[in-house]
C-alpha positions in Angstrom: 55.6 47.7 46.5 57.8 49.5 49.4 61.4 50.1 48.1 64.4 50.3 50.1 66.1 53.8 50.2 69.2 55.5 51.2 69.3 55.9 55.2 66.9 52.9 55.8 63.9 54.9 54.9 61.2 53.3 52.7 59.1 54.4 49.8 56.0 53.5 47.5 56.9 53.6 43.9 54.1 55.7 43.6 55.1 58.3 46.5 58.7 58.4 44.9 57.5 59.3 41.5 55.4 61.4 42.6 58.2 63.4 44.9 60.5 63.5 42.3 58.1 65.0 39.8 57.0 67.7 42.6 60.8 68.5 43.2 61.2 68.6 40.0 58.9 71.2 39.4 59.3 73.2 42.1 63.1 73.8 40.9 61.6 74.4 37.9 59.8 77.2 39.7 62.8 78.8 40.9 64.6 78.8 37.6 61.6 80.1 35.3 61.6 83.8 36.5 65.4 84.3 35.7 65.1 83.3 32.2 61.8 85.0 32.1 63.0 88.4 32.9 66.2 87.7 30.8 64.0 87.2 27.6 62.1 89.8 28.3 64.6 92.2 28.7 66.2 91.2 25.5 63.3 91.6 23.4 63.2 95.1 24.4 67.0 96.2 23.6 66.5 96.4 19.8 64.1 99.3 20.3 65.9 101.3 22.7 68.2 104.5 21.5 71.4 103.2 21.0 71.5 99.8 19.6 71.8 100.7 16.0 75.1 102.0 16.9 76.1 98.8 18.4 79.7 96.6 16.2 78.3 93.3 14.1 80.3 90.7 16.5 78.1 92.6 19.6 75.2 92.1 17.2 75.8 88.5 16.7 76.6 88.2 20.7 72.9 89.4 21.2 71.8 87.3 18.6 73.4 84.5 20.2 71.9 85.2 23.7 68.5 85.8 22.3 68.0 82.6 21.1 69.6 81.1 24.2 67.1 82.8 25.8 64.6 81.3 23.6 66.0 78.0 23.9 66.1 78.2 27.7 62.3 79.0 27.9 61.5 76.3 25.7 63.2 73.7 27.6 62.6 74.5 31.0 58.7 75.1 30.4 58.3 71.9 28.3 58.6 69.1 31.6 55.4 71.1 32.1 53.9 70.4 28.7 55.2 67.0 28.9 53.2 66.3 32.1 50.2 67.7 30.9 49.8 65.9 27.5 50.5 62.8 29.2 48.6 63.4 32.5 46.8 60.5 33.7 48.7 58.3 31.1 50.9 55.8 33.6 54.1 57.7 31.9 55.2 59.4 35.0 59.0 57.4 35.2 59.1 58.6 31.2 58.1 62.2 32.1 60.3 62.2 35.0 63.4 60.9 33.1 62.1 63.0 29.9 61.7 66.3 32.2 64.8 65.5 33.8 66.6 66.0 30.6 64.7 68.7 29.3 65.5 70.6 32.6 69.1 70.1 32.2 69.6 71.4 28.8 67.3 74.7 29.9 69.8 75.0 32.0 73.0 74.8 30.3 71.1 77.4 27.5 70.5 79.6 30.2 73.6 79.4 31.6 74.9 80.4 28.2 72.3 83.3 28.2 73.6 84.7 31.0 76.8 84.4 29.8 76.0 86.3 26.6 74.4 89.2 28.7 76.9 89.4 30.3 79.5 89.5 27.9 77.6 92.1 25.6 77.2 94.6 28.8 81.1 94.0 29.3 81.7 94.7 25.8 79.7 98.2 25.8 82.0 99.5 29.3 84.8 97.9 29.3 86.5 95.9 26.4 89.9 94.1 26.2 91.2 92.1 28.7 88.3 92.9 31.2 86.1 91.5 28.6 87.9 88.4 28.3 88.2 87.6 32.1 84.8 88.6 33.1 83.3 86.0 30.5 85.7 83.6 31.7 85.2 84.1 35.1 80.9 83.7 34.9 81.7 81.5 32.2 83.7 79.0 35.1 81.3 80.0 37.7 78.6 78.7 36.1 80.1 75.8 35.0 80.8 75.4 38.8 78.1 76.1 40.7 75.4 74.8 38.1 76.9 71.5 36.5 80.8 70.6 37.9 79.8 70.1 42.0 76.6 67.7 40.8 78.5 65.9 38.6 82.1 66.0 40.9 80.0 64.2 43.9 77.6 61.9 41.6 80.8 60.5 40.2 82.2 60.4 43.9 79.2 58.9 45.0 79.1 56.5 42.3 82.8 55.3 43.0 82.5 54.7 47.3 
């Protein structure tokens, strides 16, 4: 069945499930290697000279961004589980809608990651007030760039 699209164009339901699941993992491919090399680098701090001398909150601020790390990984890699387990199962609007979500919320615990990085670095150089504006400053950019314009011009879109 040929559905109707945006611009006049025209589309088998097949060929758009099948280009939304191949966008969606190619973003995925573009997100992975930030969070990978973020985890990674955070597994190694705790063995590098140094950390022991590091205050409890900045211990609890790389707690934090360890697991959101973790988190991250988990949720951006498991569209990719999801796919495979169900592969050849006639799922592919749930694992699209499924992924979709999955994506998302990788995202926003990466986004908080980075954040935490971020904020501990700050914390070891600077301190005070440039602490507090630097985390609010990526803090809002994030928010921006990642989440606020999307959802800004869906609702726009939605409304004309």
């Amino acid at each position: 069945m040929r559905v109707p699209e945006r611009h006049g164009r025209t589309e088998d339901e097949q060929e758009r499930l099948n280009r939304q699941l191949m966008e969606m993992l190619q973003e995925m491919r573009v997100a992975m290697p930030g969070v990978q090399v973020l985890f990674g680098f955070l597994l190694a701090v705790p063995f590098q000279q140094g950390f022991d001398t590091i205050t409890s909150s900045q211990r609890l601020v790389y707690f934090g961004t360890l697991l959101a790390a973790a988190v991250a990984t988990a949720f951006l890699i498991a569209p990719t589980a999801l796919h495979r387990l169900l592969f050849q199962q006639h799922q592919k609007p749930d694992i699209i809608r499924m992924g979709n979500r999955q994506f998302i919320v990788g995202l926003v615990a990466l986004a908080v990651a980075m954040i935490g990085a971020v904020t501990l670095v700050t914390d070891l150089i600077f301190k005070g007030s440039t602490l507090v504006v630097t985390v609010v400053a990526v803090g809002v950019l994030f928010a921006w760039l990642w989440f606020g314009m999307g959802i800004m011009r869906r609702l726009q879109t939605s409304r004309g």
